[in-house]
C-alpha positions in Angstrom: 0.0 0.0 0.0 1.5 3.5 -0.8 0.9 6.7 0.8 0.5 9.8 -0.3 3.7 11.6 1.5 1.1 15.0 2.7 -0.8 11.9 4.4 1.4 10.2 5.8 2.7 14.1 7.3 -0.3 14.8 8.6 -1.2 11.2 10.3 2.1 10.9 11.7 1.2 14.5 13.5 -2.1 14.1 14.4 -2.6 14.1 18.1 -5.6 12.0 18.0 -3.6 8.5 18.3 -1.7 9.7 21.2 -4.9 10.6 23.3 -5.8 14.2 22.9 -7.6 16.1 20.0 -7.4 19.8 19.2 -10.4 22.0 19.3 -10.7 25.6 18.0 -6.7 25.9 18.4 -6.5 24.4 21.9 -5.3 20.9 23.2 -8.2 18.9 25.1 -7.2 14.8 26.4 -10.0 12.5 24.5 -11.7 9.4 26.5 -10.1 7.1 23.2 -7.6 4.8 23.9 -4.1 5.8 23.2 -3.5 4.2 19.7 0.5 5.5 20.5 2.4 5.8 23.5 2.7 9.9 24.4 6.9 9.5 24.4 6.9 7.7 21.2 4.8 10.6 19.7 6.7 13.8 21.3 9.6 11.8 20.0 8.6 11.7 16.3 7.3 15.6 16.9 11.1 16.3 17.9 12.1 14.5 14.7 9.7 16.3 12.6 10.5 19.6 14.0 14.4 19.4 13.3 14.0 18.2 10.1 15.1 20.1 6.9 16.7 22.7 9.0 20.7 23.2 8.6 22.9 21.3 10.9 25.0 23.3 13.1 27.3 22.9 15.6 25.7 21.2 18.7 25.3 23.2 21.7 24.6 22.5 25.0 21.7 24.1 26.7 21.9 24.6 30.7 18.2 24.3 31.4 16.8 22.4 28.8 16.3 19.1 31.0 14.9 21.1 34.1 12.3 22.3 32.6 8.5 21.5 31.7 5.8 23.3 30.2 3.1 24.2 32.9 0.1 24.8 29.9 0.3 21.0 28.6 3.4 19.3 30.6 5.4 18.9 27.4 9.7 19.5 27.6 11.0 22.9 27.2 13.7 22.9 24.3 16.2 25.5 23.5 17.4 27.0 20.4 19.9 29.8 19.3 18.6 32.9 18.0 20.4 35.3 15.5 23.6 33.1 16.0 24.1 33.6 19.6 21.7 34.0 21.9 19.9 31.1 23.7 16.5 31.2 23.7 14.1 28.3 25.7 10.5 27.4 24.6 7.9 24.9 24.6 8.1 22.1 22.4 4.6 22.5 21.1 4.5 18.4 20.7 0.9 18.8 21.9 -0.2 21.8 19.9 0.4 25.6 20.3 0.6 26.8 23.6 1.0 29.9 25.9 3.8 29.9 26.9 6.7 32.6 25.5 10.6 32.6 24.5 12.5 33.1 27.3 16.0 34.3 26.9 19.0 32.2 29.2 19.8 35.1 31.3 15.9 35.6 32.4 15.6 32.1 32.6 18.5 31.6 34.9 17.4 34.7 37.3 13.9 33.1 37.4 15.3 29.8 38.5 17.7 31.0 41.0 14.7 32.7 42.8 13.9 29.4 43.8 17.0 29.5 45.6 16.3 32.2 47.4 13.2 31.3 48.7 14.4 28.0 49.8 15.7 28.9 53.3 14.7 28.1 56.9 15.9 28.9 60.3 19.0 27.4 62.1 17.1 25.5 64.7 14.7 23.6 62.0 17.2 22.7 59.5 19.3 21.8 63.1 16.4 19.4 63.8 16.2 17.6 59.8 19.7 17.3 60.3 19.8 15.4 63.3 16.2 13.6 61.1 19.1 12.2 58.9 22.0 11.4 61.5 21.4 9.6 64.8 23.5 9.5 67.8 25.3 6.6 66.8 26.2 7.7 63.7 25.1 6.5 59.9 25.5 2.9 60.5 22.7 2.9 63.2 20.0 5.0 61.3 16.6 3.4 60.5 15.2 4.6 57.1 11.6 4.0 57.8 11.5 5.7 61.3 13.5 8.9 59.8 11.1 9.2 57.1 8.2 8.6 59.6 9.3 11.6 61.2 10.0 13.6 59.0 6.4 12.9 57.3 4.6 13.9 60.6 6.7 17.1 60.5 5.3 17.8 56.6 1.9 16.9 58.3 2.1 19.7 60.7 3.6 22.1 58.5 0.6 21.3 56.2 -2.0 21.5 59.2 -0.4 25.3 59.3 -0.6 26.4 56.2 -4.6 24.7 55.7 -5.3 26.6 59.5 -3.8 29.9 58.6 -5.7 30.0 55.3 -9.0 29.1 57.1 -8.0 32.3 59.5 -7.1 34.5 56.7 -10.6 33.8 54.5 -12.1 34.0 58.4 -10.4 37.2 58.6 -9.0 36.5 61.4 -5.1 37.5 60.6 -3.9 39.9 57.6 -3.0 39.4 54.1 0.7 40.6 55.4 0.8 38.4 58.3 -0.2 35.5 55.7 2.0 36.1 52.6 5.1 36.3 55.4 4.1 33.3 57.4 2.8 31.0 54.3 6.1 31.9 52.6 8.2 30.9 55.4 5.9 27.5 55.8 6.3 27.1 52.4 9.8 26.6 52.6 10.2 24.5 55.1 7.7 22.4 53.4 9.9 22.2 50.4 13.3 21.2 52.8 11.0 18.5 54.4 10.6 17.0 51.0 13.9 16.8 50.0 15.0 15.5 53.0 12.5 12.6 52.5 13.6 11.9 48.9 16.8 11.7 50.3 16.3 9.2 53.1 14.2 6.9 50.5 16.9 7.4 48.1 20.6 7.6 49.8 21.8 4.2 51.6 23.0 5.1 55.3 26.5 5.2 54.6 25.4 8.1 52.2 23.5 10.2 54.9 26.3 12.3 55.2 25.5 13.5 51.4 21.9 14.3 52.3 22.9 16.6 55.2 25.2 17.9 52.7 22.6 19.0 50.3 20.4 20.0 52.8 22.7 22.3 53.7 23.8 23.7 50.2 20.3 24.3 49.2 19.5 26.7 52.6 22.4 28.9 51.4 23.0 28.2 47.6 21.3 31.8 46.1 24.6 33.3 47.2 26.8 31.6 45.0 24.3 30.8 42.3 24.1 33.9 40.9 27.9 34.8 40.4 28.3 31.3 38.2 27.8 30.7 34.4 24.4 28.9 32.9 26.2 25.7 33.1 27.5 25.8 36.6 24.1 27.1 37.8 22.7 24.2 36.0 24.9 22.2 38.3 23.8 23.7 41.2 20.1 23.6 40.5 20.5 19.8 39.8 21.9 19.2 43.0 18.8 20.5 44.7 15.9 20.0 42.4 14.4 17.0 40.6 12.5 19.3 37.4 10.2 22.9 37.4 7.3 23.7 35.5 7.5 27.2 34.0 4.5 29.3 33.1 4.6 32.9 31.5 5.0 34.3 35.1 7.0 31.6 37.5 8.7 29.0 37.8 7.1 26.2 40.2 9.8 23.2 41.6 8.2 19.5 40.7 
């Protein structure tokens, strides 16, 4: 059987076999089956979207594997625009989207904000530290009753942040008093949840790491934003998994 090659285009696009259907320019997910698997079909949109363009000299993008898009979860890809600068974008493997060019500079301010927010008093990154190391050192640490704890402490962090709101929409404390405390919260929420990827992820003899990166990421804006794209990237890696980027913020994953 031969196809016509604008067919064969045009099927091999279409999002319809992959779960989702466009309507009046916008992405929607269908109730059909899947006919493809979604990374086998963003994999032949990357393949379609490079082709026939002129090869160039390959260059390596800090960001480009940190990032999602927040409008329809696809990767954000990078590019160089007028033969030098780097600009980062959606891959648009699930149709247009919202979400704008951001140039590498902006891009790398946005992300080390995330640094800067990620900070806690002495005394509570004093107490996730001694979460991670017991009394009798690494060798004696038991995983599941470290990451019990440090799940009721995310449970009463939460239990704060739920309470507060309730006062706030009660009236009951002000929009400052919230948008200071919440923040604050906010951040400790986020330490608590590395610390618990790190006890489910590091063997004991590695605990020493964990405090490590605990510690890095309570002070890492400070030497962040003196490195290069590359060596941020480094850092960001160290203390994030992957973000999701909208046209206004950057949200860790």
């Amino acid at each position: 059987m031969t196809m016509a090659k604008g067919y064969l285009d045009r099927l091999l696009k279409n999002p319809f076999y992959a779960g989702s259907f466009i309507w009046d320019g916008k992405t929607y997910t269908g109730t059909q089956t899947p006919l493809v698997d979604r990374s086998l079909f963003e994999q032949v949109q990357f393949v379609f979207h490079g082709r026939n363009k002129p090869r160039s000299q390959k260059h390596d993008f800090a960001f480009r594997k940190l990032l999602t898009c927040a409008y329809d979860d696809c990767m954000v890809t990078a590019e160089i625009k007028k033969e030098k600068y780097s600009y980062y974008r959606c891959t648009g493997s699930r149709g247009k989207c919202e979400l704008p060019y951001f140039r590498e500079e902006e891009l790398g301010d946005r992300l080390g904000q995330i640094l800067n927010a990620i900070y806690i008093p002495d005394h509570v990154l004093s107490q996730l530290v001694e979460s991670l190391l017991s009394e009798k050192g690494c060798e004696t640490i038991c995983k599941q009753g470290q990451e019990r704890r440090l799940q009721q402490r995310l449970a009463c962090v939460r239990n704060r942040l739920d309470q507060a709101y309730l006062d706030k929409l009660d009236g009951k404390i002000t929009d400052e008093l919230w948008n200071r405390k919440s923040g604050e919260w906010q951040a400790e929420e986020q330490q608590i949840q590395m610390a618990i990827r790190a006890v489910g992820e590091l063997k004991p003899e590695r605990m020493l790491d964990a405090v490590k990166i605990l510690e890095l990421a309570n002070k890492a804006y400070f030497p962040y934003v003196k490195q290069s794209p590359t060596e941020k990237a480094k850092l960001l890696n160290l203390v994030l998994s992957n973000c999701s980027i909208d046209s206004a913020s950057v949200y860790p994953i």
